[in-house]
N, C-alpha and C positions, 0 to 999 in steps of 0.2 A: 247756629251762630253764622251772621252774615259780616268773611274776612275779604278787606280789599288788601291788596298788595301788589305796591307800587316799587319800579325798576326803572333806572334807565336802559338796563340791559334785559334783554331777551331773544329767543328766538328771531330770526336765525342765527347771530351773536352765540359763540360757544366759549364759555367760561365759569369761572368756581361760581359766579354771582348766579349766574341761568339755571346752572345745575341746580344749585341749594333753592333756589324758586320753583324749578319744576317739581323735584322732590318734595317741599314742603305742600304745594298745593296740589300733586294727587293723593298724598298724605291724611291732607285734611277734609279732602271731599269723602275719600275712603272712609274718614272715619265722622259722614254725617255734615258737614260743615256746607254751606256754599263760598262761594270764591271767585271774584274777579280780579284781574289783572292791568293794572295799566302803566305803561310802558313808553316808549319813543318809538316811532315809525323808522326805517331807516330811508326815508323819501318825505319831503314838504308834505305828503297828503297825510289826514287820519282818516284812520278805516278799524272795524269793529271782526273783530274771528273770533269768532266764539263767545269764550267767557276774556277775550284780550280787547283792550283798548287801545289801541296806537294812535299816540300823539302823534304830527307832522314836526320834524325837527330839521336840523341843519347839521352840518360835519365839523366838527372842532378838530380834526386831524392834524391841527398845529399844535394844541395843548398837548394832545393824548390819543394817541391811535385806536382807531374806533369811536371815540368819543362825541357826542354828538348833546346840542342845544335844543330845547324847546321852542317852536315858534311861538311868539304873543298869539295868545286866544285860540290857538291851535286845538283841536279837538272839543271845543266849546258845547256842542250839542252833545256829543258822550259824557261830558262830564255833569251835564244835567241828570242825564241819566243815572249816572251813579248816585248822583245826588238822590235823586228820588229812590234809586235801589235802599236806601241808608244800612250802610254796612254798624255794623255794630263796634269795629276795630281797626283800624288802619296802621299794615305795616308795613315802615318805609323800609328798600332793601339796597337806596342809592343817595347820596347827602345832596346832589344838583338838582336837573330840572325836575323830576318828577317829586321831590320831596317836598318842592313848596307847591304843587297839585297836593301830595296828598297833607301839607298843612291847612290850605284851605279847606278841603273837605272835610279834614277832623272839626276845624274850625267851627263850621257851616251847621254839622250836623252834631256836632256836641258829642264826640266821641274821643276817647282817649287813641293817643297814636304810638306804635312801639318801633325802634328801630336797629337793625341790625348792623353793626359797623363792620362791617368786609376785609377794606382796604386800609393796612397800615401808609399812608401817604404820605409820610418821612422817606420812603425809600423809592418815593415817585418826583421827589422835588428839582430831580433832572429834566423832567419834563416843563415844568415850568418855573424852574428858579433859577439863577446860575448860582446863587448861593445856599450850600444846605443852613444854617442857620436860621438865615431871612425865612425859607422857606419851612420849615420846623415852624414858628413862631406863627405865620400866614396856617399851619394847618391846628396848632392849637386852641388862638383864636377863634378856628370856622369848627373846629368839634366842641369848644366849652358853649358856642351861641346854639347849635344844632343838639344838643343836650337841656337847655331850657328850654327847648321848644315840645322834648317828647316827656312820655311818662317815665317809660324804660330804655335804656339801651341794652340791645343781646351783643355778647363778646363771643368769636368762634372758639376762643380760647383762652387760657389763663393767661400767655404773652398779653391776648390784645389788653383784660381789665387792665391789667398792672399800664399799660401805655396811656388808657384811658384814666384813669385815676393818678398817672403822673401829672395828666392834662387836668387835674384838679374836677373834673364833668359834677355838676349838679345833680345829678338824675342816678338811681341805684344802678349798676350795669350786674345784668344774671350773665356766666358764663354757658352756654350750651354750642354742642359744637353742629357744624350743620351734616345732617347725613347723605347717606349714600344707598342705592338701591342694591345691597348687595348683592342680592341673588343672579345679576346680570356680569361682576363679575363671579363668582364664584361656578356660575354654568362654563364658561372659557375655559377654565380647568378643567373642568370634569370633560368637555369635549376635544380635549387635547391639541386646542390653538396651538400649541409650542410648537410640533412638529409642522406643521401648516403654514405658519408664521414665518417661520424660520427659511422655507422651503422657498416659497414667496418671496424672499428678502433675500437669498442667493447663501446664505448662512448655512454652515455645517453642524448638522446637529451636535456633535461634541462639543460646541466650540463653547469659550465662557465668556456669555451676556449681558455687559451692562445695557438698561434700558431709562432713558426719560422722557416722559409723559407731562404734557405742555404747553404754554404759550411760550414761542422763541423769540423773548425780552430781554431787555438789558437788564432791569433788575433780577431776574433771573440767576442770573451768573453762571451762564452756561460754560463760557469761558472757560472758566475755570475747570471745570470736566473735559476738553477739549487739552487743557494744557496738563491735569494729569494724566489724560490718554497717551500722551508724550511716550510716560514710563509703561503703562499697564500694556501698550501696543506691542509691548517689547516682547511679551509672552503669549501672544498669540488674543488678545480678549479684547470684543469689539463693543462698539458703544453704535445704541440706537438711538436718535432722536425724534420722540415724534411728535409732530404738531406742527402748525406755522406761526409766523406773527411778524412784527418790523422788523427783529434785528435776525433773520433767520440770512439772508445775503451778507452780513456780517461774517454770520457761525460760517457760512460756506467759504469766505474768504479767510479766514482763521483756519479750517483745514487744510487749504492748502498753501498757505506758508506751514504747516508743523506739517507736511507733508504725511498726514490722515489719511487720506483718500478711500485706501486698505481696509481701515479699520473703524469709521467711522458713516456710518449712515442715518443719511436723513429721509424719511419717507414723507414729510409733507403733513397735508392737511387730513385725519381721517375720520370718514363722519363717525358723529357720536355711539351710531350703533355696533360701530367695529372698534371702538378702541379700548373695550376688553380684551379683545384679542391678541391684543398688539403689547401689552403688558407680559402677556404669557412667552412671548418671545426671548424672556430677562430671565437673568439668575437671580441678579439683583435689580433693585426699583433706585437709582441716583438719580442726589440730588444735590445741587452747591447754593440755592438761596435764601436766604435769610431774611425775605420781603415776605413770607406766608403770613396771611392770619389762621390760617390751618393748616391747609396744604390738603385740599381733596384728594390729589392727585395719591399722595403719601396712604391714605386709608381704602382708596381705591384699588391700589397695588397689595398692600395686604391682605384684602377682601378676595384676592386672587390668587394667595400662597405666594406671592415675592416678597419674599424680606429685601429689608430696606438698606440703605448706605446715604445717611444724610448727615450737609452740615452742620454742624453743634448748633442750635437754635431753640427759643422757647417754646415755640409752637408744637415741638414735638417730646419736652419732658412727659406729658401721659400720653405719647404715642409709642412711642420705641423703646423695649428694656434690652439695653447690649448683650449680645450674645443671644439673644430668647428668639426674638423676631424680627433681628437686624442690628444694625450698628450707626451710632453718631462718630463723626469727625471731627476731627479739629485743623487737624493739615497734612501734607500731602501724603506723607508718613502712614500716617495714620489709615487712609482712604487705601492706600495701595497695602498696607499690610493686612485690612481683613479681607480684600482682595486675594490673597493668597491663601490667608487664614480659611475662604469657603471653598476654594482650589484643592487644600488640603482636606475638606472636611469629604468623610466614606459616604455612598449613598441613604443608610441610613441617618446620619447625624443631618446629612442637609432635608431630609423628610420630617424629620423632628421641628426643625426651623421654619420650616415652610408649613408645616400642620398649626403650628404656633401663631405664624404672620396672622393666619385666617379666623384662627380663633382671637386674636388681640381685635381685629375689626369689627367686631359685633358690635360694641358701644358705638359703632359710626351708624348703625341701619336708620334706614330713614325713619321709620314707623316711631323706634323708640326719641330719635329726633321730633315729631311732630307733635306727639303727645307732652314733650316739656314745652314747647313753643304754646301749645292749646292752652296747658296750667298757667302761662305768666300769661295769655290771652283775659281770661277767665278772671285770676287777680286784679289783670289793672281795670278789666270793665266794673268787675264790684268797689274797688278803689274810685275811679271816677264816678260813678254815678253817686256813692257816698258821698262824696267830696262834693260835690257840684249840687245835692240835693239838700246841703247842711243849710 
């Protein structure tokens, strides 16, 4: 089977979109497939690497940080090419400019197109609305047109159908969530990053670690972990944040008015290949956002032995069972009392929990990930070609 799949995000861009892109297509080569990619350049030019096609775009950095426009006719001769590659499926994995590349191409070549919806973008409508309503309304509209356009939508999760399906979508949506290469983290563990980590970071092995694993956005709501740090600082327990992103000069100015400094680190940007490591540094894996449509970051941390400590949210009723491999919140209360609750817990009771997290992560691996993406592949191409052949 020859799969195109189309992003505006990619390398060197690092986010849940790239991840679940990268994983799905060495997934699928692994398992016999070929596979191209096309994407947005982050420069006016296109150029061809590999099996990647980069378009020439422009910077949208006033809508949406990082965000970036296709130039008209931009990559015009690669897209010949694809043309004549003729992929057999075309899946879109971004709703802007590359999706109407790959409308055309599904078009062109009479192939069914499936599309993954990522981004809950109700809780992005600060970026370009001033009003959430308006902006609610503006994203229902552009998901019920961009749902006539494909076969399928994939939802990361049960939250997103149900939003999807609130938005009324024409099109069937399959729930699969996107995976993760666990074996990448679950080696961090076994080579004892903690003490390394830790050592590195100026951290006292005893000490107890909350960690978050990241873009440092406003929808985020990091905030709000910085202002229960408030209370938890009180007993000694520090909070790591790592990642960057726009609102990370914010978070630094928010520590120092709650007067953090002590207890609160940020390490920055760290490449993809080291931020297993930097997981193992945590007792727990927190988190305050309610903008996930999975939250990789959440099954990445499990896949590591860190139970979790996240805001009550949909995205994670089949990820976290309380008590087993972590805990949901509600408020502050809550957040700072299983805080004490694993403070209390003997070394084996938190081995128990942490055996637990690693085992709850297995339904994330990417392999078993790729193989339901291949099945609803498989579907809609005998679906179309029926359809189209009647």
């Amino acid at each position: 089977m020859k799969v195109l799949i189309t992003t505006d995000w990619y390398k060197p861009v690092i986010n849940g979109v790239v991840t679940s892109v990268m994983n799905l297509s060495r997934q699928l080569r692994e398992r016999g497939h070929e596979v191209k990619i096309l994407t947005l350049s982050r420069t006016f030019h296109s150029y061809i690497e590999g099996d990647v096609v980069y378009a020439g775009s422009i910077g949208l950095g006033c809508i949406y940080p990082q965000a970036r426009l296709k130039i008209p006719k931009a990559a015009g001769d690669y897209m010949e090419m694809l043309l004549e590659w003729k992929p057999d499926i075309v899946h879109s994995q971004c709703e802007f400019s590359t999706f109407f590349l790959a409308k055309r191409i599904a078009s062109e070549l009479h192939v069914p197109i499936v599309h993954t919806y990522h981004t809950v973008y109700e809780d992005y409508t600060h970026y370009f609305s001033p009003q959430k309503v308006w902006g609610r309304n503006i994203v229902q509209l552009m998901t019920k047109k961009l749902a006539n356009a494909v076969e399928t939508l994939i939802a990361p999760s049960a939250k997103i159908r149900k939003i999807l399906e609130g938005y009324q979508v024409s099109c069937p949506v399959e729930v699969i969530p996107s995976g993760i290469h666990l074996e990448k983290y679950q080696l961090c563990k076994k080579e004892d990053w903690r003490k390394k980590i830790r050592m590195q970071l100026g951290i006292s092995q005893d000490a107890l670690v909350l960690v978050y694993v990241g873009r440092m956005a406003k929808e985020k709501n990091i905030e709000e972990l910085l202002e229960y740090q408030q209370d938890a600082a009180k007993s000694g327990v520090i909070l790591v944040l790592v990642g960057d992103g726009p609102y990370l000069p914010e978070l630094k100015k928010k520590v120092e008015e709650l007067k953090l400094a002590k207890n609160v680190i940020f390490t920055g940007m760290i490449i993809p290949e080291e931020v297993g490591r930097y997981y193992q540094a945590g007792d727990l894996f927190v988190s305050a956002s309610t903008s996930e449509t999975q939250g990789m970051t959440y099954a990445e941390a499990l896949a590591g032995g860190i139970p979790l400590l996240c805001r009550r949210d949909g995205c994670l009723e089949q990820v976290v069972t309380d008590g087993e491999n972590g805990w949901q919140y509600d408020k502050k209360e809550d957040y700072l009392m299983r805080i004490q609750e694993w403070k209390g817990m003997g070394e084996n009771a938190r081995g128990r929990m942490q055996n637990k997290a690693a085992i709850s992560a297995e339904k994330f691996s990417s392999g078993n990930f790729a193989e339901r993406v291949e099945k609803i592949y498989e579907q809609q191409i005998r679906k179309y070609r029926y359809e189209n052949a009647a």
